[in-house]
KEMAR-447499 format. One record per residue (C-alpha): residue number from 0; x, y, z. Coordinates in pm, whole numbers, plus 50000, padded with zeros to 5 digits. Example, Ala and Ser with C-alpha at 12.3 -4.5 7.8 and 13.67 -1.06 7.14 Angstrom:
BEGIN
    nr    east   north      up
     0   51230   49550   50780
     1   51367   49894   50714
***
This chain:
BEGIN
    nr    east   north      up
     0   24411   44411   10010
     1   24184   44122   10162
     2   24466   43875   10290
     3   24513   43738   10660
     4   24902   43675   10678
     5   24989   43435   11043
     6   25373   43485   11114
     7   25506   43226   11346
     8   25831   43283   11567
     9   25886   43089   11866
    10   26222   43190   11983
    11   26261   43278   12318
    12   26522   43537   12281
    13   26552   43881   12015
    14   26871   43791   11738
    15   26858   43894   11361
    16   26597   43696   11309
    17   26328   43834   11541
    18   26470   44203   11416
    19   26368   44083   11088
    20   26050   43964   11135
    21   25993   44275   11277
    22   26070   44498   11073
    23   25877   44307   10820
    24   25562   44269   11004
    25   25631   44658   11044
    26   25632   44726   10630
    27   25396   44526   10555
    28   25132   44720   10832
    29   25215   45014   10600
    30   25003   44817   10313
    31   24745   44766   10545
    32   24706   44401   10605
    33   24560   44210   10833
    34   24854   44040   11011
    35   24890   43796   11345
    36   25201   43725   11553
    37   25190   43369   11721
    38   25464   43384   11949
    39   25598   43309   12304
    40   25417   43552   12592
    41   25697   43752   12712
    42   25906   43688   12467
    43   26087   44028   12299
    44   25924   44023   11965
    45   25589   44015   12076
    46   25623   44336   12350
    47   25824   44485   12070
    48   25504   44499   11845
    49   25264   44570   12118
    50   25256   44916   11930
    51   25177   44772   11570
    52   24898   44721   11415
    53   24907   44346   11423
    54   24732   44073   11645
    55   24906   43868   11916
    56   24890   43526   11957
    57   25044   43421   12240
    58   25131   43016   12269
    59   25349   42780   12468
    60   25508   42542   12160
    61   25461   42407   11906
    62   25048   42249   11934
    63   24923   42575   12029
    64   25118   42724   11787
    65   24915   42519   11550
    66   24610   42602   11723
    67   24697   42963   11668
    68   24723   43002   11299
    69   24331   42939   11243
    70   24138   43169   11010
    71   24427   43278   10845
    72   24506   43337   10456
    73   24845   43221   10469
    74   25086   43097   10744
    75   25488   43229   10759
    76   25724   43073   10970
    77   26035   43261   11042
    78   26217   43024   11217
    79   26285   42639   11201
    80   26001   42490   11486
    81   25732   42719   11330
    82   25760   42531   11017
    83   25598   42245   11167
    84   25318   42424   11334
    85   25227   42580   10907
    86   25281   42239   10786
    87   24987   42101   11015
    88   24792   42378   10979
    89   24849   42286   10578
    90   24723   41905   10639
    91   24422   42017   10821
    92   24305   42286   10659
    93   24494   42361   10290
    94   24648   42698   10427
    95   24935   42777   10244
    96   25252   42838   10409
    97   25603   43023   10311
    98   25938   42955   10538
    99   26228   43138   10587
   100   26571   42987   10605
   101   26789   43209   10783
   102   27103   42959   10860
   103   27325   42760   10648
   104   27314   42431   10823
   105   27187   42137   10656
   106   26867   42059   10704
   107   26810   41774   10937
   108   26727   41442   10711
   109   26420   41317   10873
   110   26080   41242   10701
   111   25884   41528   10871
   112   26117   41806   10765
   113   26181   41682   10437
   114   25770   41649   10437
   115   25774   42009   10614
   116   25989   42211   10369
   117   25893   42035   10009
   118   25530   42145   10147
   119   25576   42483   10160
   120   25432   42699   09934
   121   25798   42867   09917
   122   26096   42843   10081
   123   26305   43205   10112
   124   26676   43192   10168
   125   26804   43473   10324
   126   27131   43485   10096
   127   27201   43265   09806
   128   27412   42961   09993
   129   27172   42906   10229
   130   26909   42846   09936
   131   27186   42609   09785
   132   27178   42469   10093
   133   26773   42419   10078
   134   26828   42237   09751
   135   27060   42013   09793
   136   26840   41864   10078
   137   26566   41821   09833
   138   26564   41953   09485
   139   26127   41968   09550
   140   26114   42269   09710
   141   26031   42549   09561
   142   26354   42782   09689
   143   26414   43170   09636
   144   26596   43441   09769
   145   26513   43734   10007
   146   26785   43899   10156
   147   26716   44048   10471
   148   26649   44432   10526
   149   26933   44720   10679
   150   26684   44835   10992
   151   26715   45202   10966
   152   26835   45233   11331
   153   26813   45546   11451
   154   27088   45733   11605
   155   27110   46013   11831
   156   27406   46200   11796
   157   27464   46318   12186
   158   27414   45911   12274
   159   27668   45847   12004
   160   27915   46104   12113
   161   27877   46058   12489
   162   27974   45629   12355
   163   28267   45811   12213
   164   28370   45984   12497
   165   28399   45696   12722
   166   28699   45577   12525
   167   28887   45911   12499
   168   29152   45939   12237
   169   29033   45576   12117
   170   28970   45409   11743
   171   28670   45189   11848
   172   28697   44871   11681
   173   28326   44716   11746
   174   28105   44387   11682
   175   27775   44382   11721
   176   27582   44048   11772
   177   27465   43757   11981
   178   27757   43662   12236
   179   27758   43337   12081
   180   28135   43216   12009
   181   28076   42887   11840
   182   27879   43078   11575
   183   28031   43463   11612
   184   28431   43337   11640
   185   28406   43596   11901
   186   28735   43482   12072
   187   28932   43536   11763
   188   28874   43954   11880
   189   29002   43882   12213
   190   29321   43683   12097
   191   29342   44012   11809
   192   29317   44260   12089
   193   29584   44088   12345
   194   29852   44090   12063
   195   29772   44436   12008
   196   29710   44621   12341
   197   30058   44684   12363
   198   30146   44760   11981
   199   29836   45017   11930
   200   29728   45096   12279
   201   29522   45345   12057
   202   29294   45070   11955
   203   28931   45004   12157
   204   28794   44669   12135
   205   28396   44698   12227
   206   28151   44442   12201
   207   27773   44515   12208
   208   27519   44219   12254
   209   27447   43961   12512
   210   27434   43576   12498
   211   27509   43209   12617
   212   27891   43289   12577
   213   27920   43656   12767
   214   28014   43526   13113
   215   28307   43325   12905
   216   28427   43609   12681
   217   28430   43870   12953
   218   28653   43636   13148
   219   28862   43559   12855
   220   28917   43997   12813
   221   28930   44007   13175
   222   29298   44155   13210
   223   29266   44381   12837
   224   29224   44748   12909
   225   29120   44800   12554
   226   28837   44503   12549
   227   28474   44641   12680
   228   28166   44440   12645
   229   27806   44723   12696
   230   27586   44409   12713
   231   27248   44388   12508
   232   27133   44730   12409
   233   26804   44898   12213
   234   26976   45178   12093
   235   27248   44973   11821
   236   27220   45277   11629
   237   27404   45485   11857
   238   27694   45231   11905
   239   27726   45192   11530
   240   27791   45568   11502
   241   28052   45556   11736
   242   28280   45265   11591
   243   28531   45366   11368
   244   28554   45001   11217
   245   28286   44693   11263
   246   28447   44337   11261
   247   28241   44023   11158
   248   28485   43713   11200
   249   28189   43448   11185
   250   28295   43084   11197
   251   27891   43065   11021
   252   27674   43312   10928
   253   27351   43267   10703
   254   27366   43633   10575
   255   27460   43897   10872
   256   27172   44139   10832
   257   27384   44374   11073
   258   27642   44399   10781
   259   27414   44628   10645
   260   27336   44845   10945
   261   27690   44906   10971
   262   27711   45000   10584
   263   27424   45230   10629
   264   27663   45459   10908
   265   27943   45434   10593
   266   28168   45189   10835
   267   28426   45022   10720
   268   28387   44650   10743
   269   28606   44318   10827
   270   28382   44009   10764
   271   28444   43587   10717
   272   28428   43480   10392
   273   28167   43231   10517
   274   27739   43185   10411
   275   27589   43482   10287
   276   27821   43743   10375
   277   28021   43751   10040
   278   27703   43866   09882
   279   27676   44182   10095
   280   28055   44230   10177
   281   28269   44275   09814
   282   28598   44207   09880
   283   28834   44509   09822
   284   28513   44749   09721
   285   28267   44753   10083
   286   28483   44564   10273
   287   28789   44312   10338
   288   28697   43969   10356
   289   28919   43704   10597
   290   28934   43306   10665
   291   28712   43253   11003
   292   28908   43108   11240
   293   29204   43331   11142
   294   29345   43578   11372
   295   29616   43658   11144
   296   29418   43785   10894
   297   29200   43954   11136
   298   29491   44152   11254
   299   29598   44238   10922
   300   29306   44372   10801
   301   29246   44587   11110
   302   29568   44714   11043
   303   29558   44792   10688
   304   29225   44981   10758
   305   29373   45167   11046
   306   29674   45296   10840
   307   29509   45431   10518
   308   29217   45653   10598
   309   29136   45698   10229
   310   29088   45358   10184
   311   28782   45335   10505
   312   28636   45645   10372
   313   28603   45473   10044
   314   28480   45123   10169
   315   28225   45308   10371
   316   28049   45472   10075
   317   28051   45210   09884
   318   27904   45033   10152
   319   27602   45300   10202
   320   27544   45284   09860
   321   27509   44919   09820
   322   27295   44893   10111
   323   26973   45127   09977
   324   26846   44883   09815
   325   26819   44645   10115
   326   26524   44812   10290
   327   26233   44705   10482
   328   25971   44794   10223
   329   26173   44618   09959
   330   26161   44297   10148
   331   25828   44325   10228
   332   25659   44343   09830
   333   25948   44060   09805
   334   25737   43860   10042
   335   25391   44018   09931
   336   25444   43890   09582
   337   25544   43490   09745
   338   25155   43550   09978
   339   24952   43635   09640
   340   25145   43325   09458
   341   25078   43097   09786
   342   24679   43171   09801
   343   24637   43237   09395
   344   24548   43614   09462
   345   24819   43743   09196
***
């Protein structure tokens, strides 16, 4: 297929959203387009795709981000500053451009993002209330939905095990995600694992990911014996295989995307009833849903999954089944179909 398809992330850092632009720009190498990455130098999505078959643009903000996106079919910004970079690149030269919206805040009410986003060719939510969201600001744009992909992480089982072994004789309880508290509700698991560290001693507490907040939450589990934090890690896979439950208790989420990692290893899941998780995470049938900002329920839940094993085994395959059909290469002919819409070439 003839197309030219610029993807524009300018994040400094690697969260859910780089992993799905990724994986993306990944699937859609498989169907042999011509792709470009206009990103940050240095930054972790571009040396993560030094082995793909897709240009790299480097740039330094948002003009040469611009700059970047010449000779291009079609521009796609994957995260909220690269939207204004495609919009320019739309008033000089007609190139269509697609967003994605991967948060559920409100969009800021200014004219160059409302002129931004009712621009776009298409604007993709990432779960259905952040596309609410997207239309309430301005019933113009033309809004869909594209959930994000499970990642296929790979796992290797003596990694896994030797994670295990660490905590001998433990039920690892873990969360995977940006240390970010204001967003993650992060402290509500250390407030969950002081009441408990004397009550189920049994119970490991393990956090994997780094962040703005890590410094604070490692001081606030300082004195816990059964709270460990293993930083940022590549291999998520292996961690994943070695929980025994994965806790979510967002204060905001947009949809999660490592909801479905963790239903891919057949975990049992605890997740806020906040965003887009309620479309991945069925209450009773996947997973338990809680308040965020509740430790009480938090507590509860880990509890009621802790005491009937028939119950997690259940919620787990549930939860691999309803994740097959969030895949890479689904996502990708999801996003396909919006490119040949956006340049006519349907």
């Amino acid at each position: 297929m003839n197309m030219r398809i610029a993807h524009i992330n300018l994040a400094k850092g690697y969260r859910g959203g780089e992993r799905q632009a990724e994986l993306l720009i990944r699937a859609l190498s498989a169907l042999e387009l011509e792709q470009v990455l206009i990103a940050r130098a240095n930054c972790p999505l571009s040396e993560r795709l030094v082995d793909a078959d897709v240009e790299i643009r480097h740039c330094r903000g948002l003009l040469s981000a611009f700059r970047a996106t010449r000779g291009v079919d079609v521009v796609h910004s994957h995260e909220g500053r690269g939207v204004y970079a495609a919009w320019l690149r739309k008033e000089v030269s007609g190139t269509p451009y697609v967003v994605t919206r991967r948060v559920n805040n409100p969009l800021g009410d200014s004219w160059l993002t409302r002129r931004a986003y009712t621009r776009a060719s298409f604007v993709a939510s990432v779960a259905a209330d952040v596309a609410r969201i997207v239309q309430t600001f301005d019933d113009r744009i033309r809004s869909c939905v594209i959930h994000s992909s499970s990642s296929g992480l790979p796992v290797d089982p003596a990694t896994a095990k030797s994670i295990r072994d660490g905590f001998p004789g433990k039920w690892i309880i873990g969360n995977v995600g940006a240390l970010d508290n204001a967003q993650k509700g992060q402290e509500y698991i250390i407030e969950v694992a002081r009441r408990m560290q004397e009550s189920h001693p049994e119970f490991q507490f393990l956090f994997v990911g780094g962040g703005d907040d890590e410094a604070m939450l490692r001081e606030l589990g300082r004195d816990l014996p059964n709270v460990a934090f293993a930083g940022w890690v590549d291999n998520v896979g292996d961690y994943l295989a070695a929980f025994d439950l994965f806790i979510l208790p967002s204060n905001k989420e947009g949809i999660g995307g490592i909801l479905l990692d963790a239903m891919d290893r057949a975990l049992p899941i605890i997740a806020s009833r906040v965003g887009g998780l309620p479309e991945i995470v069925i209450d009773g049938e996947n997973g338990i849903l809680i308040d965020p900002r509740s430790p009480d329920q938090l507590e509860r839940a880990i509890l009621r999954l802790y005491d009937d094993p028939d119950l997690r085994r259940a919620m787990g395959a549930r939860g691999k089944e309803f994740s097959r059909d969030f895949t890479a290469d689904a996502m990708a002919a999801k996003y396909l179909e919006l490119y040949k819409q956006a340049t006519g070439d349907e």
